[in-house]
RODO-2510 file (C-alpha; in nm, 4 decimals, decimal comma):
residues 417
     n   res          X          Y          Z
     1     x     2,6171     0,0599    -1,8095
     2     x     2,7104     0,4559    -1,8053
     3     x     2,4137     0,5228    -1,4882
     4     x     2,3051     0,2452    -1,3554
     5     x     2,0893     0,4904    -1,0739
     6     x     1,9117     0,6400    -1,3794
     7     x     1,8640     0,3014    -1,5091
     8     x     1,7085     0,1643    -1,1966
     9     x     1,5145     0,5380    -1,1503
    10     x     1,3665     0,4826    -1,5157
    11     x     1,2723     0,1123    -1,3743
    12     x     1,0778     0,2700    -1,1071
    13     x     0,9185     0,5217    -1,3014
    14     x     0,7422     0,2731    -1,5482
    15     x     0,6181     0,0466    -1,3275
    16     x     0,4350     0,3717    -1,1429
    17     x     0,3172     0,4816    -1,4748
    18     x     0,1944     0,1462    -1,5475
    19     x    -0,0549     0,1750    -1,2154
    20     x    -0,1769     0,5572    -1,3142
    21     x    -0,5434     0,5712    -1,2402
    22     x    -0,5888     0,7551    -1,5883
    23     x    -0,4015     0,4851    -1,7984
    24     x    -0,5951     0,1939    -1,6413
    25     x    -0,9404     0,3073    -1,5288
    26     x    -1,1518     0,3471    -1,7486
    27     x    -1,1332    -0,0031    -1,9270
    28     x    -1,3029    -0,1311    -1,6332
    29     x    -1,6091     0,1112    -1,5722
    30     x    -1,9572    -0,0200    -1,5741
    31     x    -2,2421     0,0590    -1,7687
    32     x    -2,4580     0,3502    -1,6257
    33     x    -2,7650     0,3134    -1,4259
    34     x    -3,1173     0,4341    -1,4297
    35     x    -3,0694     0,6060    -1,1267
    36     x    -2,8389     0,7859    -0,9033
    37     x    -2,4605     0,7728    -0,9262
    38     x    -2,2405     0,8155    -0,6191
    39     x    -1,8948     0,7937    -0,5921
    40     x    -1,7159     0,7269    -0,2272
    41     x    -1,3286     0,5857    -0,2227
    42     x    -1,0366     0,6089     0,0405
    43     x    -0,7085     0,5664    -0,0631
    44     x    -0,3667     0,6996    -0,1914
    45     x    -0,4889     0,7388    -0,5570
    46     x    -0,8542     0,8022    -0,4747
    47     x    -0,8177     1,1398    -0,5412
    48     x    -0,6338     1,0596    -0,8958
    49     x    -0,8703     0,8107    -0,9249
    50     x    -1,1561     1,0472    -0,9180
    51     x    -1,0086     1,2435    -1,1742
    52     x    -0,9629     0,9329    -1,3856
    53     x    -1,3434     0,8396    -1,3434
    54     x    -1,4288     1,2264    -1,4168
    55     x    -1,2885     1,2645    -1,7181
    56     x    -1,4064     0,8788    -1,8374
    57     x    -1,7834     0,8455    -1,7139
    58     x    -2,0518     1,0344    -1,9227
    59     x    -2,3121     1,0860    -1,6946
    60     x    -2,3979     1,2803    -1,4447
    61     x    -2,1533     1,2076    -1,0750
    62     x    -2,2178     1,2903    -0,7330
    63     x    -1,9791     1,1917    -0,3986
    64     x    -1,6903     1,2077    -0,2100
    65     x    -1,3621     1,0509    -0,1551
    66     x    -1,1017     1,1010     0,0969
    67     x    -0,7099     1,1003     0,0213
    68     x    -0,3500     1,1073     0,2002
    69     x    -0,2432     1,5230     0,2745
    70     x    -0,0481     1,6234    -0,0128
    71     x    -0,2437     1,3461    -0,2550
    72     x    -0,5013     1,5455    -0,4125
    73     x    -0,6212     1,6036    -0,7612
    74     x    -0,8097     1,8392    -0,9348
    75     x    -1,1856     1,7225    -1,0112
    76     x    -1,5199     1,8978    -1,0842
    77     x    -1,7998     1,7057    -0,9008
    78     x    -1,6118     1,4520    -0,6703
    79     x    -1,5414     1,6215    -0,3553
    80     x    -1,1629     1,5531    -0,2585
    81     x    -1,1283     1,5483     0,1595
    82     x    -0,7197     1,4847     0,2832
    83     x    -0,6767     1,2917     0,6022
    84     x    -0,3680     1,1872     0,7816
    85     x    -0,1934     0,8117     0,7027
    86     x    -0,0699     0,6122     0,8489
    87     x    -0,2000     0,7011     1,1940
    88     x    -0,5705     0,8753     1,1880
    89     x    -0,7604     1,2009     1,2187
    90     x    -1,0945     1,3247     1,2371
    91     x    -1,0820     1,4353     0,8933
    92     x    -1,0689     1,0821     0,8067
    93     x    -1,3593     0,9954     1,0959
    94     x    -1,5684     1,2933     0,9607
    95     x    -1,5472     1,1641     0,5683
    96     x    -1,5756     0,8115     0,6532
    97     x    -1,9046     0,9244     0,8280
    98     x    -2,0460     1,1371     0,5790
    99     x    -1,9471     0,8526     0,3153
   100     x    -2,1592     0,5960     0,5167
   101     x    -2,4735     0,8457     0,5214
   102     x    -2,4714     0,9139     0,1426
   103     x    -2,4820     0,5335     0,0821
   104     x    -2,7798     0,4541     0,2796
   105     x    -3,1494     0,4983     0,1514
   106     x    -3,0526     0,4302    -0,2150
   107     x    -3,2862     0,2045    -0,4528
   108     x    -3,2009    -0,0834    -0,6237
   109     x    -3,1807     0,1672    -0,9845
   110     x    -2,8815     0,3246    -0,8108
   111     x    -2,5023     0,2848    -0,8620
   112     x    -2,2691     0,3275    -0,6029
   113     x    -1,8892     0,3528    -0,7615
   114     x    -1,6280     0,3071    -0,4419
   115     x    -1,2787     0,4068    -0,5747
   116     x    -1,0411     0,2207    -0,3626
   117     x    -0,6576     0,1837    -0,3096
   118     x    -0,3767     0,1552    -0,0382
   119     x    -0,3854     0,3644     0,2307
   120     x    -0,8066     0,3484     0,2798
   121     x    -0,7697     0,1117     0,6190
   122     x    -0,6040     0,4685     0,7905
   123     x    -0,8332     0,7250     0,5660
   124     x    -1,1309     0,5225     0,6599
   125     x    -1,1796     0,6124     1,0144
   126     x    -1,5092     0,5945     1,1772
   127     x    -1,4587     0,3926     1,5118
   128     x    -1,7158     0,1310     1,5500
   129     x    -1,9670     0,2444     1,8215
   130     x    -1,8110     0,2809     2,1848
   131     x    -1,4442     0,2962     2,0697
   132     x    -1,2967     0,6753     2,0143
   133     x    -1,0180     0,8286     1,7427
   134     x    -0,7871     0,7944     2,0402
   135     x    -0,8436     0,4125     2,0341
   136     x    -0,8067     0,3629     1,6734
   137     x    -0,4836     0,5929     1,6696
   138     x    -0,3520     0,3918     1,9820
   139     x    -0,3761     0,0787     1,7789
   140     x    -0,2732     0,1804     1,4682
   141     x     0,0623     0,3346     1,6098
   142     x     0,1329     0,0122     1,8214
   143     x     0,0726    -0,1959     1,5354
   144     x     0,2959    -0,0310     1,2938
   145     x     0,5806    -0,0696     1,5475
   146     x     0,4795    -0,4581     1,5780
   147     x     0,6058    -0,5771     1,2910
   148     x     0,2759    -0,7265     1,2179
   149     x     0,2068    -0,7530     0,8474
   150     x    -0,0471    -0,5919     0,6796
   151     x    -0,3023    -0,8863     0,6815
   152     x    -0,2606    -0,8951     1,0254
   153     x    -0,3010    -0,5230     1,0683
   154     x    -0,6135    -0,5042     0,8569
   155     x    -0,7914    -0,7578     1,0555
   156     x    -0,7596    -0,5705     1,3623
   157     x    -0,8550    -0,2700     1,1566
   158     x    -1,1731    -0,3836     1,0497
   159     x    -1,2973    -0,5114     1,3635
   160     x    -1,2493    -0,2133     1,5133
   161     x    -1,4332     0,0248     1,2123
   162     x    -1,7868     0,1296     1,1223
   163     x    -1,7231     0,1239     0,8025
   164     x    -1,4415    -0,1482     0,7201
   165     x    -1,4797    -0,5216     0,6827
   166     x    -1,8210    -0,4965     0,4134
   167     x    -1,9943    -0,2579     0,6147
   168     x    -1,9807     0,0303     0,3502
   169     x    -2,1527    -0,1923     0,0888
   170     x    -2,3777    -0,3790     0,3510
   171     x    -2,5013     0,0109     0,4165
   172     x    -2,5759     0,0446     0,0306
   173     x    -2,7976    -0,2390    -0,0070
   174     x    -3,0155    -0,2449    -0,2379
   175     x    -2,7766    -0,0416    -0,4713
   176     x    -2,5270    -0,2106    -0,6965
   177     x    -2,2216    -0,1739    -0,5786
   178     x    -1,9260    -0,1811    -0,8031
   179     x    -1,5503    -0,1105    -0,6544
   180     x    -1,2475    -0,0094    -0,8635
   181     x    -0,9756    -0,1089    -0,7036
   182     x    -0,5754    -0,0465    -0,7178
   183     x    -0,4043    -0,3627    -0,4637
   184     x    -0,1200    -0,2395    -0,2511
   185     x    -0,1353    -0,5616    -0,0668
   186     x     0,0757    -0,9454    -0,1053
   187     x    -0,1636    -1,1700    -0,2806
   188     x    -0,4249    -0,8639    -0,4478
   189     x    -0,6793    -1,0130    -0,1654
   190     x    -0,9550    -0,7680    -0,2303
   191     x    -1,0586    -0,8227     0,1449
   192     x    -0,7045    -0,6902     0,2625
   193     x    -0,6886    -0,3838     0,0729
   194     x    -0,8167    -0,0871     0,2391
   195     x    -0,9671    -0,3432     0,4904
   196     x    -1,2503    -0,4324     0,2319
   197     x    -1,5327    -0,1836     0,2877
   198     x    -1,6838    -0,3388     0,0122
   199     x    -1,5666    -0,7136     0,0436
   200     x    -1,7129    -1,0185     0,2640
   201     x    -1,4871    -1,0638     0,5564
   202     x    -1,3533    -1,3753     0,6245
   203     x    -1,1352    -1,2852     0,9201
   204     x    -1,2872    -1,3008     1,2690
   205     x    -1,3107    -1,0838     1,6494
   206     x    -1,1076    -1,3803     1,7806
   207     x    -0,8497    -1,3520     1,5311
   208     x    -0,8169    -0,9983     1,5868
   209     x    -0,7660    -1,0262     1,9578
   210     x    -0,5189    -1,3439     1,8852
   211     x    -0,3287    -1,0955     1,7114
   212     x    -0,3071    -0,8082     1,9541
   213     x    -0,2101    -1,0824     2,1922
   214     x     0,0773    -1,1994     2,0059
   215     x     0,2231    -0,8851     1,9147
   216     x     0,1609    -0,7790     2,3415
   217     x     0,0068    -0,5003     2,1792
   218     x    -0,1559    -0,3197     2,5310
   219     x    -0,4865    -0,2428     2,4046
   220     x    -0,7575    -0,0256     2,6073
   221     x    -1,0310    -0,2170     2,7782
   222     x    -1,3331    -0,0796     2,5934
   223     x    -1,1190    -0,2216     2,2736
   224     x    -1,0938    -0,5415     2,3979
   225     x    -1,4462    -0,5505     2,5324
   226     x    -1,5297    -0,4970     2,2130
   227     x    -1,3965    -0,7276     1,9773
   228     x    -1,5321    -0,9530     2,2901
   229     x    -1,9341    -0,8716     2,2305
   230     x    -2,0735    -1,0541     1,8654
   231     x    -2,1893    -0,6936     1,7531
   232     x    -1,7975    -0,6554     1,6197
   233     x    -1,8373    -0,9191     1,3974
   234     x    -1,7958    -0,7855     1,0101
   235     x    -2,0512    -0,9286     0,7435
   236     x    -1,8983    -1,2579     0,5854
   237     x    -1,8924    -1,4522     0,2340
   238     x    -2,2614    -1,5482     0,1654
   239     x    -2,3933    -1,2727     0,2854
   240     x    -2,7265    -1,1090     0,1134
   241     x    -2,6029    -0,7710     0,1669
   242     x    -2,3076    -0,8451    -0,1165
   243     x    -2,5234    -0,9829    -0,3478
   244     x    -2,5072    -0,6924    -0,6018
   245     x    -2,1616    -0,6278    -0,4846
   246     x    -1,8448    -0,6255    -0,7548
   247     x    -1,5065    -0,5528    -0,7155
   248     x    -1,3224    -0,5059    -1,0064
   249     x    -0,8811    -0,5051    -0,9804
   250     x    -0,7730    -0,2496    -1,2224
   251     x    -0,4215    -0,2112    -1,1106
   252     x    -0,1700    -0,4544    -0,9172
   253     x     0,2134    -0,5200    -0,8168
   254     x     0,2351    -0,7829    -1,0932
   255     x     0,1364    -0,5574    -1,3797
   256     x     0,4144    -0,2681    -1,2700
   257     x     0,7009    -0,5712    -1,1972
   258     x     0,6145    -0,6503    -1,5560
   259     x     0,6311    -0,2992    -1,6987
   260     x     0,9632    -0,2627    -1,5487
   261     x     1,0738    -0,5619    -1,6661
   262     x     0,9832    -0,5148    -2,0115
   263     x     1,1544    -0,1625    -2,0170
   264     x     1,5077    -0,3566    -1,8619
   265     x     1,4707    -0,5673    -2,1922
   266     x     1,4507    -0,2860    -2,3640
   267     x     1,7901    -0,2050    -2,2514
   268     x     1,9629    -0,5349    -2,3050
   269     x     1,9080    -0,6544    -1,9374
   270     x     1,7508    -0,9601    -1,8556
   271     x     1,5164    -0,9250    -1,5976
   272     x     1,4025    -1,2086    -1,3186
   273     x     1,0470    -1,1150    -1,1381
   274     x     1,1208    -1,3168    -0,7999
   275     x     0,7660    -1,2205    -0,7050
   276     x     0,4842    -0,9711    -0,6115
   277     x     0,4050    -1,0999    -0,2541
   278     x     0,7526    -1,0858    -0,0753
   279     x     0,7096    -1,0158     0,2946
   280     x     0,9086    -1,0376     0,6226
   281     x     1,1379    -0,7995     0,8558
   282     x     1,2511    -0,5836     0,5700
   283     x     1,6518    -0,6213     0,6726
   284     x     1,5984    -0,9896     0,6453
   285     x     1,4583    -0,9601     0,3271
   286     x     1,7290    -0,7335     0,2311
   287     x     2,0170    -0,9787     0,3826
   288     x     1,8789    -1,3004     0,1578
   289     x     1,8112    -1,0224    -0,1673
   290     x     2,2047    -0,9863    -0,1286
   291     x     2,2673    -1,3262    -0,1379
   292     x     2,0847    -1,3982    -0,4545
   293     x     2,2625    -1,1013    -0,5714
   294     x     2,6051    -1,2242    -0,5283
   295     x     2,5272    -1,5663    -0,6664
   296     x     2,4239    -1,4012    -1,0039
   297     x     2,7482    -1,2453    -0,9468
   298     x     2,9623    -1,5103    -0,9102
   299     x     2,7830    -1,8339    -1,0469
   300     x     2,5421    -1,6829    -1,2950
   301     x     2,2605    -1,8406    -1,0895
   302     x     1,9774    -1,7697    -1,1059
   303     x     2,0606    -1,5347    -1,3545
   304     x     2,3666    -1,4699    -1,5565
   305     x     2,5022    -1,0827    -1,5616
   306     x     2,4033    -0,8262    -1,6958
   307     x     2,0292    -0,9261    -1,5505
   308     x     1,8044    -0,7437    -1,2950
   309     x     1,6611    -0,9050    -0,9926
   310     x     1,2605    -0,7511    -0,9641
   311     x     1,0308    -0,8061    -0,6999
   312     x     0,7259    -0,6508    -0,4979
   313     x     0,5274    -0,7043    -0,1951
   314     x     0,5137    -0,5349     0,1476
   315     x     0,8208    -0,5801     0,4318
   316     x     0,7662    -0,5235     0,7790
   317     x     0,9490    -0,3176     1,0715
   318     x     0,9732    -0,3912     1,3912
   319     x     1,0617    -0,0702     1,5142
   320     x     1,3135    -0,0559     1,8379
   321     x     1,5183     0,2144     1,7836
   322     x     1,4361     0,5822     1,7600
   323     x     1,5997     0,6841     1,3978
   324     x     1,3850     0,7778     1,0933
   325     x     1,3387     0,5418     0,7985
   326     x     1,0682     0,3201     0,5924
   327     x     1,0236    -0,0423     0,5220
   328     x     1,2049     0,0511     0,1778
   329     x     1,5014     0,1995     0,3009
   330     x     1,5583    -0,0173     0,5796
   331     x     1,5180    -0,2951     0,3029
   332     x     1,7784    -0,1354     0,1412
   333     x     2,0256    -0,0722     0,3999
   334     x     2,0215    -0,4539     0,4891
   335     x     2,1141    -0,5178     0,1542
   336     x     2,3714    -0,2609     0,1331
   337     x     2,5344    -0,4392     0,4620
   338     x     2,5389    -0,7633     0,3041
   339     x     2,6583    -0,6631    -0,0413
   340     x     2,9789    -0,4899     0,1387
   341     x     3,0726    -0,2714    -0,1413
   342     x     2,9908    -0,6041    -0,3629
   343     x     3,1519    -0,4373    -0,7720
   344     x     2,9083    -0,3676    -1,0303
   345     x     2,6088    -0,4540    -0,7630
   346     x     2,3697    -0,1296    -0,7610
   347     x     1,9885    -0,1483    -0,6301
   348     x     1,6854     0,0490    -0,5785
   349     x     1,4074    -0,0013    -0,3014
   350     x     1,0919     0,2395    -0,3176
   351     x     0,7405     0,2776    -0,2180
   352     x     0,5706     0,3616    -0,5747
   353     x     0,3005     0,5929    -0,3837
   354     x     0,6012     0,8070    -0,3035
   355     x     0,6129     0,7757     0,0267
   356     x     0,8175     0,5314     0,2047
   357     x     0,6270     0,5337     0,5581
   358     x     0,5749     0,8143     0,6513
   359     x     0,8981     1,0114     0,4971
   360     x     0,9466     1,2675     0,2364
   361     x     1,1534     0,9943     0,0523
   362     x     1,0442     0,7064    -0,1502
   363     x     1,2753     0,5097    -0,0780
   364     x     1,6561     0,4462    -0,1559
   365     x     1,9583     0,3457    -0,4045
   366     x     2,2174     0,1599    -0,3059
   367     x     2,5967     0,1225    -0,4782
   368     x     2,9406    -0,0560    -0,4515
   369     x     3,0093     0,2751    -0,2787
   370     x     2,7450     0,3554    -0,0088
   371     x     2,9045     0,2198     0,3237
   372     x     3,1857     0,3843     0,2427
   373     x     2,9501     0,7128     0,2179
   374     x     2,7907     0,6118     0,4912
   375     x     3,0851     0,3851     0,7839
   376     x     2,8371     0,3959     1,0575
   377     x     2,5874     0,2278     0,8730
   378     x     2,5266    -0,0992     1,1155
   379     x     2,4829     0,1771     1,3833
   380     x     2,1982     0,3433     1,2504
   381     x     2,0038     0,0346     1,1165
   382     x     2,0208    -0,0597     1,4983
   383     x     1,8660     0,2248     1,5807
   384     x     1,5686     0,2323     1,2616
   385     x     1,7432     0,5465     1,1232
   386     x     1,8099     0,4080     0,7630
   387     x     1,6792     0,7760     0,6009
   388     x     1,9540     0,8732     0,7963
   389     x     2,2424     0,6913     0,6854
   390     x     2,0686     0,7067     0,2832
   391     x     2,0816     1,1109     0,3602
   392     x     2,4606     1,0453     0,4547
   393     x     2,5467     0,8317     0,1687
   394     x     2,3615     1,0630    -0,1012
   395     x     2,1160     0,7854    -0,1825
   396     x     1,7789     0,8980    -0,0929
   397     x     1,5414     0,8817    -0,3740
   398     x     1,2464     1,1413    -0,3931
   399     x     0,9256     1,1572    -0,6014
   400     x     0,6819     1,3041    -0,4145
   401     x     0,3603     1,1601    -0,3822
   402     x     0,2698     0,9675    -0,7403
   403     x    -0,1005     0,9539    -0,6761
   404     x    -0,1180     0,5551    -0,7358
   405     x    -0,0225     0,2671    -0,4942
   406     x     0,0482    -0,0831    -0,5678
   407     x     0,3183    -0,1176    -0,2489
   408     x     0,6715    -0,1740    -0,2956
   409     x     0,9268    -0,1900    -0,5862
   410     x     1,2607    -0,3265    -0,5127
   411     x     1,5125    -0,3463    -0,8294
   412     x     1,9024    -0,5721    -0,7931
   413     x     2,0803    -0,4530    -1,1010
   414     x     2,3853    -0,6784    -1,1406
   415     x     2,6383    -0,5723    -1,4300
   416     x     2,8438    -0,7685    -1,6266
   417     x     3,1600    -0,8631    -1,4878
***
């Protein structure tokens, strides 16, 4: 192969054009209602999203939906409101507020459309009562230096919202409620992604503080007095408030993985989808990646060269040092360590909303060639700075926000001997 970068780059690109809100939206719309219809939605593609629903739904729309800085979209009657990710602002308190207001007092006639993706859980914002922005964005910080996953994030999350957990749909009742949604998350678990504002909760208070516990995760008191008193409880499976609740999964991890793969076929490369729910410290992940790598390499196992090694999910960082980098490039940098210059190896690791953490990158390529680029590589993934050695090595890979999310893309392109 003359590029193999390109070729992994082209990879990328389809399986983020197989997620755009405006190819897969409006298959899954439902019919209109005899009364009101409001749109509300948090998330990375909301604003796209909106668009989408804008230029599919013929009726008259009313609402609001709030969106990563530097996601926005264009629309004509959905109000678009940017907020700060990963850690929270009041732009994302005030929308989350207003959202919650619009849904309540609506009649059974009415249809409330929530437009969700990855990235809602920090958009979201309200604080349940008694807890402040400051204790939210405490949290939120400490957890994303935990290592925690994402499951284990949300859960905190939604005990700790007014708005999280099923609370936005329990405050629509008796509308219908029907959510679009675009996973980001292992698994597609519609209560995970975006923390659910519209799903039955099955996680619990005491699960949330078991988990602030186990990551030693110094929480303020009015926090943990909190999740201590029943009222922080979210609404569970069986409640009457979901009972004209849908959610509807219009976009996942699995469809992309398979959109890539069908484009490597296209160019006489076998492809091998390990999996869409691949979690774990992302150099870890990166370290056994390499190893399947080589063995294609040198025993044709479990794929024979030239073949392509596909896979999705959401890594974790525990953060100790003080360098720059996201789950994706750190991902890649412990491959890039393990493959040691490995011939005819080349890979790509990216976030497909465009933003690996919270970088300007997306996240980064890796060749037979990059520690060489880059000989103080094991130095800077001890200190977390993998943007920093992929900026070295000439290996960052940029897109700029895509305005879709379903979570990571990692591609192991392994040529022919």
């Amino acid at each position: 192969m003359q590029d193999p970068r390109a070729f992994l780059i082209g990879l990328f690109q389809a399986a983020i054009d197989a997620a755009r809100p405006e190819r897969v939206l409006s298959r899954h719309l439902p019919e209109r209602p005899r009364g009101r219809t409001l749109v509300v939605g948090a998330g990375k593609a909301a604003a796209a999203m909106a668009a989408a629903l804008e230029s599919a739904w013929d009726g008259p729309l009313e609402g609001l939906v709030v969106t990563r800085y530097g996601h926005s979209a264009p629309t004509r009657r959905i109000e678009v409101v940017e907020a700060a990710h990963p850690v929270p602002d009041a732009a994302g308190v005030e929308a989350a507020a207003r959202m919650l207001a619009s849904v309540r007092n609506l009649s059974p006639d009415d249809l409330v459309l929530c437009l969700l993706s990855g990235g809602g859980s920090a958009l979201l914002a309200a604080p349940a009562a008694g807890l402040t922005l400051d204790d939210k964005r405490a949290i939120n910080r400490a957890l994303l230096a935990s290592g925690a996953g994402i499951v284990e994030m949300n859960c905190v999350r939604k005990h700790l919202s007014a708005v999280k957990g099923g609370r936005l749909a329990a405050a629509a009742a008796p509308a219908r409620v029907v959510s679009l949604v675009i996973s980001d998350v292992p698994g597609d678990d519609l209560s995970v992604i975006a923390s659910g504002p519209t799903t039955p909760d099955p996680t619990t208070s005491a699960q949330a503080l078991a988990i602030l516990a186990r990551y030693r995760i110094a929480a303020p008191e009015r926090v943990l007095a909190h999740l201590r008193e029943p009222a922080s409880e979210t609404p569970k499976p069986g409640d009457p408030a979901f009972a004209r609740v849908e959610n509807r999964l219009i976009a996942a991890p699995m469809l992309s993985l398979r959109a890539a793969a069908d484009a490597a076929r296209a160019a006489g490369v076998t492809p091998l989808i390990l999996g869409d729910a691949i979690e774990g410290e992302a150099r870890e992940v990166g370290k056994a990646f390499a190893g399947l790598a080589l063995s294609c390499r040198a025993h044709g196992v479990p794929a024979a060269p030239p073949c392509l090694l596909l896979s999705g999910g959401e890594t974790t960082v525990t953060v100790r040092g003080k360098g720059r980098g996201g789950r994706n490039a750190e991902f890649a940098l412990g491959l890039a360590l393990a493959l040691d210059g490995a011939p005819g190896v080349h890979a790509l690791a990216g976030d497909t909303d465009g933003i690996d953490g919270s970088e300007d990158n997306a996240g980064a390529y890796v060749a037979p060639d990059t520690l060489a680029r880059c000989p103080d590589a094991r130095a800077r993934l001890d200190d977390n700075d993998a943007y920093g050695a992929f900026a070295a090595a000439g290996g960052l890979v940029t897109t700029g926000p895509t305005l879709t999310n379903v979570n990571d893309f990692r591609a192991i392109y392994i040529g022919s001997p």
